[in-house]
Structures are given as C-alpha cells and as structure tokens.
N, C-alpha and C positions, 0 to 999 in steps of 0.2 A: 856259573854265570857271574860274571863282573857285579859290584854292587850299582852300579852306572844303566846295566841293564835290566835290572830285580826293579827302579824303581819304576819304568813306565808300564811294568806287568802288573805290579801292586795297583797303580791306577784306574787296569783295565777293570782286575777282582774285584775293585770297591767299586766301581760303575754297576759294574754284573750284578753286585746284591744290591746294591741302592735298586736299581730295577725289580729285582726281584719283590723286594720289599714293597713298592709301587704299587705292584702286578697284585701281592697278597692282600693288598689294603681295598683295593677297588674289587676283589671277588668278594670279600668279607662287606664290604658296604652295600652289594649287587642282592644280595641273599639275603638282608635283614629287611624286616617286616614292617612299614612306616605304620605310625600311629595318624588312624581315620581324623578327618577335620568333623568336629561337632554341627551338625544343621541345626538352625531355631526352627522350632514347630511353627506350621500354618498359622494363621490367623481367621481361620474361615468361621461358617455358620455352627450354631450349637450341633452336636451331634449324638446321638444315644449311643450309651453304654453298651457295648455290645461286645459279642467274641465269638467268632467264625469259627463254628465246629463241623460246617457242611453247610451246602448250597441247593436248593430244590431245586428243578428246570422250572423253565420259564416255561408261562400259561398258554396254553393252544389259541392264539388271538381266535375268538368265536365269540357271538353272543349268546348263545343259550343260557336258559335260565329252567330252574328244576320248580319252578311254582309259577301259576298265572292268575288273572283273574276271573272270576266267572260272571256270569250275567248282572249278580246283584254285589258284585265288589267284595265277594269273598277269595280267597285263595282257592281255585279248582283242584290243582295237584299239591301235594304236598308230601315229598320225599321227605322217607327216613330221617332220621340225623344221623351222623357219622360216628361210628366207636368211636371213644376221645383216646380211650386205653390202646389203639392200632394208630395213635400218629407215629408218621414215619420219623426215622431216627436222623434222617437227613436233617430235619429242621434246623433254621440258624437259633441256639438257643442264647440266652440273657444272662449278663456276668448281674452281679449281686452289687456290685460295687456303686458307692453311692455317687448320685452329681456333683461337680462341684457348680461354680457360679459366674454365672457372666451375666456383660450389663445391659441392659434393658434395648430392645430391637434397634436396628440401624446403627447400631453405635460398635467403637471397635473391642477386641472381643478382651476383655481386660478381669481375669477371676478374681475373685473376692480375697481378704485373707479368712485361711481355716478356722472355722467358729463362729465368721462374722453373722450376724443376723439379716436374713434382707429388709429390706423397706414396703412397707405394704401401698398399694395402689397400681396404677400405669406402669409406674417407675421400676419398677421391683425388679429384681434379676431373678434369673433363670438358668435353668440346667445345662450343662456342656459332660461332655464324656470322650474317651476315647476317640480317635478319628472314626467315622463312620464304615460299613461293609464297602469295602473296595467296588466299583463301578464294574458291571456284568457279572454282577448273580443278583437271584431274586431274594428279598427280605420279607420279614412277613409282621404285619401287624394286626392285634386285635382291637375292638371299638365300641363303645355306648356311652350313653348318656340318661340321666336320671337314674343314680345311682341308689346310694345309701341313706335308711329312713331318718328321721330326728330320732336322741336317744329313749325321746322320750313317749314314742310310738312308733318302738321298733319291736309292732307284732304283727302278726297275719300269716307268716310262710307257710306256704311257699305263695299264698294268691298275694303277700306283700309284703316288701324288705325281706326277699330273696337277694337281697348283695353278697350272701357268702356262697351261693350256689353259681351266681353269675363267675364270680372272682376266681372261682375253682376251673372255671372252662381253661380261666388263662393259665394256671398254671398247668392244668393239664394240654394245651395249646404251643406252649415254648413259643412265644412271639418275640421277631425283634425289638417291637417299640409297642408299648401300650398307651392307646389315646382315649383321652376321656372326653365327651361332648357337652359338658357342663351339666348344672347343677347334681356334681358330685355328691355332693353334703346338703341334708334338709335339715330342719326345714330353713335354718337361717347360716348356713353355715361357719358357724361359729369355731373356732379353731376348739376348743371344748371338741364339741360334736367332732368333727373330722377325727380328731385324738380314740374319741369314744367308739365310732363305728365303722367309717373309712379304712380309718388305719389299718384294723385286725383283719380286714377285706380285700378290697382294694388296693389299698396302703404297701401289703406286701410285696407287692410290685411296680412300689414309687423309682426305685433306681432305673427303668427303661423308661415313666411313666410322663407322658410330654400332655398338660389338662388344656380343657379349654373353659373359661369361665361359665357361668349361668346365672340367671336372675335371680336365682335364689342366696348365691352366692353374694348378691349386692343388698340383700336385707340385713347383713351387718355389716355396720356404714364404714363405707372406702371398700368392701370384701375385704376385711383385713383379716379374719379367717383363712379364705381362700389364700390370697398372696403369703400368709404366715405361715402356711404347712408347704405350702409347692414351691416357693422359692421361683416364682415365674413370673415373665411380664403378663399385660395385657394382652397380649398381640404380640407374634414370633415367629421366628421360622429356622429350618432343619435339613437337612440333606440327610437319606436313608440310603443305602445304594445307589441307583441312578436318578432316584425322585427327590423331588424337591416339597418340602412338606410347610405348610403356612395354617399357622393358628392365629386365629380373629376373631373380636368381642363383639358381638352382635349388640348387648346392650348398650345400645348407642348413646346414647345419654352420656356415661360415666365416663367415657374418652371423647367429648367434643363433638360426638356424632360421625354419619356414616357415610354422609351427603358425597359428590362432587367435590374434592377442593378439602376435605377434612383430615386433619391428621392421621386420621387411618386408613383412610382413602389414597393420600398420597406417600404415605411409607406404603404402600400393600403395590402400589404400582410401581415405586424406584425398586422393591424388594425381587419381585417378578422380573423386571430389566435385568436388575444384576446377578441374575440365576437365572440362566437360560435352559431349559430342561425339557424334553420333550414331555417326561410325564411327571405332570404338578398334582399334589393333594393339598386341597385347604378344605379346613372343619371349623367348626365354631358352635354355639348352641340354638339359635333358633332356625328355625330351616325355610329358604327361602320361598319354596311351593309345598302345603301342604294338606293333606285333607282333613288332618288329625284335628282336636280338639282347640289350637289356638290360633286353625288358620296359618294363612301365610306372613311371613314375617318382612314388610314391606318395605322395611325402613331400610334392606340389604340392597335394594332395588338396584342402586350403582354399583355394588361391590362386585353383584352378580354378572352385571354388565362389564365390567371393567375381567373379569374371568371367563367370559366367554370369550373375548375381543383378543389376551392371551392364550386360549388354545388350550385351559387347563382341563383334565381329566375327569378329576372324579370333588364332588365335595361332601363330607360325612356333616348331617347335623342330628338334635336330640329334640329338649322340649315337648316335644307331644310322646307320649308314651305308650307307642305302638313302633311298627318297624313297616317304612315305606322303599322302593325302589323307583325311579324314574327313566324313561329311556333318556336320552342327550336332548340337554333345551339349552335354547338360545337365548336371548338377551329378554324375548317379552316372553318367555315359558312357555314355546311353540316347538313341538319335536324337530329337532336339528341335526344332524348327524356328525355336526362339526361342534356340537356344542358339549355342557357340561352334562354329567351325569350326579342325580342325588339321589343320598341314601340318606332315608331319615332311621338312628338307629335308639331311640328314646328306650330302649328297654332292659337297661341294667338293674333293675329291680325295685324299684320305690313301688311304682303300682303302675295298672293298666287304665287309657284313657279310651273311650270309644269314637270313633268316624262320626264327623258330624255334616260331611255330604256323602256327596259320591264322587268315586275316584276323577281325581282330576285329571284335565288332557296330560300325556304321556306319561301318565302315573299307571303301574304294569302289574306290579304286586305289593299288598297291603296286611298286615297283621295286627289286632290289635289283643290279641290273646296271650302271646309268648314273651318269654323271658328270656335273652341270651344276649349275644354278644355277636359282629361282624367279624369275622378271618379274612383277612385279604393278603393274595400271595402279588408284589409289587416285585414285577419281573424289567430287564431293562426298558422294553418297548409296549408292555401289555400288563392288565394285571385280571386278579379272577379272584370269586368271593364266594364266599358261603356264609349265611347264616347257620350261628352254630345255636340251639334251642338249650336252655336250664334244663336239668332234671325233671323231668313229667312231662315234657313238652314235646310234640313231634312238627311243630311248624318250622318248613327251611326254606332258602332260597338260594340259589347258587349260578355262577357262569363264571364269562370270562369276558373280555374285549379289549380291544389293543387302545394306546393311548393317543389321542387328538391334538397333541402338540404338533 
C-alpha cells in the first residue's frame, strides 16, 4: 500500500480507539457508586430516648376494666397483679442514653452546648433524644405521682416511702417513656433531696424520664430543685409513636395562671393546633375531678375545657395519694363518650391519703390502699392500662379503649 493510502487508514484506527476509549470511560463512570447528599435533622417536638427492639400489637379497642365499685365506693373485684418476671420480651425497651437540651416550650428546637447548666424556673430547657418510635406500633409508658419521702423521714416501708419498690416495677416493666405526675421530691424539693432519694430510685431512669411539676416542688422558691435536676420547662410537649404527649403546671400561680387568655392557656391551645393527632395525652399534678383528699383542682376548669373541645384521650394526674379511674367527662364533669378520660395516679410511694366523700359522678374505680404505678400500652388508634400494685399489694385495675380524637 502506497504511503498516500496508509495515511487515511491510520485516521480511520485512531477514530476506532478514541471511540473505544469514550465507550471505556462512560462504563467505568455507569458502575461507580455516588456519594449520598447529607440531610439536616428535623426540627420537631422533644422526643424520648428510645430504641426499637420490638413492637407489641395494638390494644383490642374495648372498655373493660378488671375492678369496679361496690355499694360503698370500694373496689368490688380486684384481679391478681401480673408476674412482672413473664413481661413479654416483645416490649419496646429504653436506651440508657442521657437527654440532651432544648429550649423552653413553643420555641424552635435549638440544644444546649455539652455541660451547659439549665436555668431554673418556666424558662428552663428540657429533654430531647433520639427521634421518637416510628408511627404504627404501640409504645408503652409507665406513671405516678407523689413520689419519694424527704431525707429526713424516709421511714415507714413499705406502708411509706416505698419509692424504691415502686421504681423496681419500672425497671422490671421496660417502658418507652416514664412520666412522673409531680411532687416527685418532699418534702420541699430541694435539689439536696432529689440527689438524696429520687436519684437512687427513680432517678435511675431519668434518660426516658419526661416529670411533671407539683406543689411541693414550688416550696423551694422558683422550684429550683426541681428545674435543676430535670432540665425541663414548666410546660412541654412530645410525640411518642403516633401520640402526642403535653405536660402542664397546674400550680397556676407560678406561670401567670390557668385562666382563659393565660400563657399556658394559649401556648396549650397553639401547641394542640399544631399537632394534630388523633390520640393526645396530657398530665400534670393536681387532678381536675377528684374524690381524694384535696378535692378537685378548680383552677384547671379551662384547661380541661379547652381538651375536651380537642378531642384529647386520656389525662394522668397525681396529688391525692390514692389511684382513681374516670369513665369520659366533658367540659362540666358529666359522662360523655366524646370526652376525656382521668386517671388520677398519686401512688408512687410517699404515703396513702383516705376518700373524703363518695365517689364522684363517672368516677368507676377508687383505691386508696396501694402502691404502684400505671402501664399503658399507647397503640396507634387505642390504648389499654393496668395498674401494676408494689410488692404486698394485690389492688389492680386494667382495660382498654380506643381514642377520641
């Protein structure tokens, strides 16, 4: 071949590889594995510490209850308590991991830096954890209030200041979130005290642990005890699964009151709007109908109305130290079927108070003997309870019923 006809061949070869070449570049780019773009985390509501090792079913919507009353406002039936040693291994059990801090209700969700101190009063921040149990399955919480004695008449067990037998249910319990219904700490809650007795009790399972204040709590001034061990506002709110959970200070006095029109009146009602959730809990410490020893706690009178008119489910309070159940009451404490449902659960261990009438309308079952704590399994659409009784104790109460939102 001529050199005249070698050169338009040579042309054709280098086209063929540069092609070639092309062809290798773009398989080689087809098969490599891009690096993920980073997402910012939500900004949503505080959420408990938690870590999904399993999921219970959700509660047979029913209302049966395993106790009633009898003629003269005793409990007529009174089932067994439950082995604690056969809870099932399904349960969603509680990482150990501590809170960190965010700022005080309403506000956007901005943590602390590591070590910082909170601020004690309204103000104070409060707990955040991991993001909450994924939406459809049920989580579980335990409950009481009137906790642990002063140090300095911390005798009687088990008929008082049983706080370490109560404490024991939960850990034999494995609950998502543990709530406490104020007056944690007596007699004056001094951050001292809480150190002294709380802690080695209770305490143990502050990392799930969302409190709610009590009046005992405000006998030392600001509750700067209280606010200095919990790291929490006055008033807050949480998402557990598919519920929506709100903690509220009944001693009304110390945040401007409870009225119509009050700062915790209208954060409690923008809080509600902007969570929409078919089933709501909110707790707090004095209970709004009660038969127990301090009466009903009057001053909630709109708070209560402003939660029936939401659609909310269920609300835990403490203060009287006995363990009450309510069927659903409406706005003036008239059984409703659309309204809320209270459990008053005053019996985490300080001591027992006695009934000082008789059962009030739609008040179903009363105890003022035992010692224990509330189980509630908080399913998407429904939730179901038992009282779990202290050691020596065989008083319980238990159902189920779907939720009213």
């Amino acid at each position: 071949m001529s050199p005249a006809a070698k050169a338009p061949a040579r042309r054709v070869y280098a086209r063929i590889a540069i092609v070639g070449i092309l062809v290798a570049i773009v398989a080689a780019c087809s098969n490599s594995t891009p690096t993920p773009n980073q997402t910012a985390q939500p900004t949503g509501s505080p959420s408990p510490v938690t870590s999904i090792l399993g999921a219970t079913a959700a509660p047979t919507p029913s209302t049966t209850a395993s106790a009633s009353l009898g003629p003269d406002g005793s409990s007529a039936t009174a089932s067994p308590s439950r082995s604690l040693a056969t809870a099932s291994p399904s349960r969603l059990l509680a990482t150990a991991s501590p809170p960190r801090l965010l700022a005080r209700p309403g506000s956007t969700r901005t943590p602390s830096p590591s070590g910082s101190s909170p601020t004690p009063g309204p103000m104070a921040l409060g707990p955040v954890g991991p993001p909450s149990p994924r939406p459809g399955v049920s989580v579980t919480i335990v409950a009481a209030g009137d906790i642990a004695c002063d140090p300095a008449h911390n005798v009687g067990t088990p008929q008082d200041c049983d706080q370490a037998a109560t404490a024991n249910l939960i850990g034999a319990l494995h609950p998502t979130a543990v709530l406490t219904l104020g007056d944690n700490q007596y007699e004056n809650g001094t951050l001292a005290a809480f150190k002294a007795v709380f802690d080695p009790t209770w305490g143990k399972y502050r990392s799930i642990m969302y409190p709610a204040i009590g009046n005992h709590e405000y006998q030392t001034s600001g509750a700067a005890g209280y606010f200095g061990y919990f790291g929490v506002s006055a008033y807050y709110s949480f998402n557990l699964g598919d519920w929506h959970l709100i903690t509220l200070d009944s001693e009304c006095s110390h945040v401007g009151g409870c009225q119509v029109g009050s700062a915790q009146e209208r954060w409690l009602r923008a809080d509600i709007a902007a969570h929409p959730s078919k089933c709501t809990l909110v707790y707090w410490h004095e209970p709004r109908f009660s038969s127990g020893e301090h009466s009903d706690a009057t001053q909630m009178t709109a708070i209560w109305a402003d939660l029936v008119a939401a659609h909310v489910s269920v609300v835990l309070s403490g203060h009287n130290h006995d363990y009450e159940r309510f069927v659903p009451l409406g706005a003036a404490g008239q059984p409703d079927p659309s309204g809320v449902t209270e459990f008053v659960v005053g019996t985490g261990g300080k001591n027992h108070y006695g009934f000082v009438k008789a059962p009030l309308t739609g008040e179903v079952v009363r105890n003022d003997t035992s010692f224990g704590v509330i189980d509630m399994t908080l399913g998407p659409t429904s939730y179901s309870w038992n009282f779990v009784p202290a050691p020596g104790y065989t008083f319980t109460d238990s159902g189920s019923a779907n939720c009213v939102g």
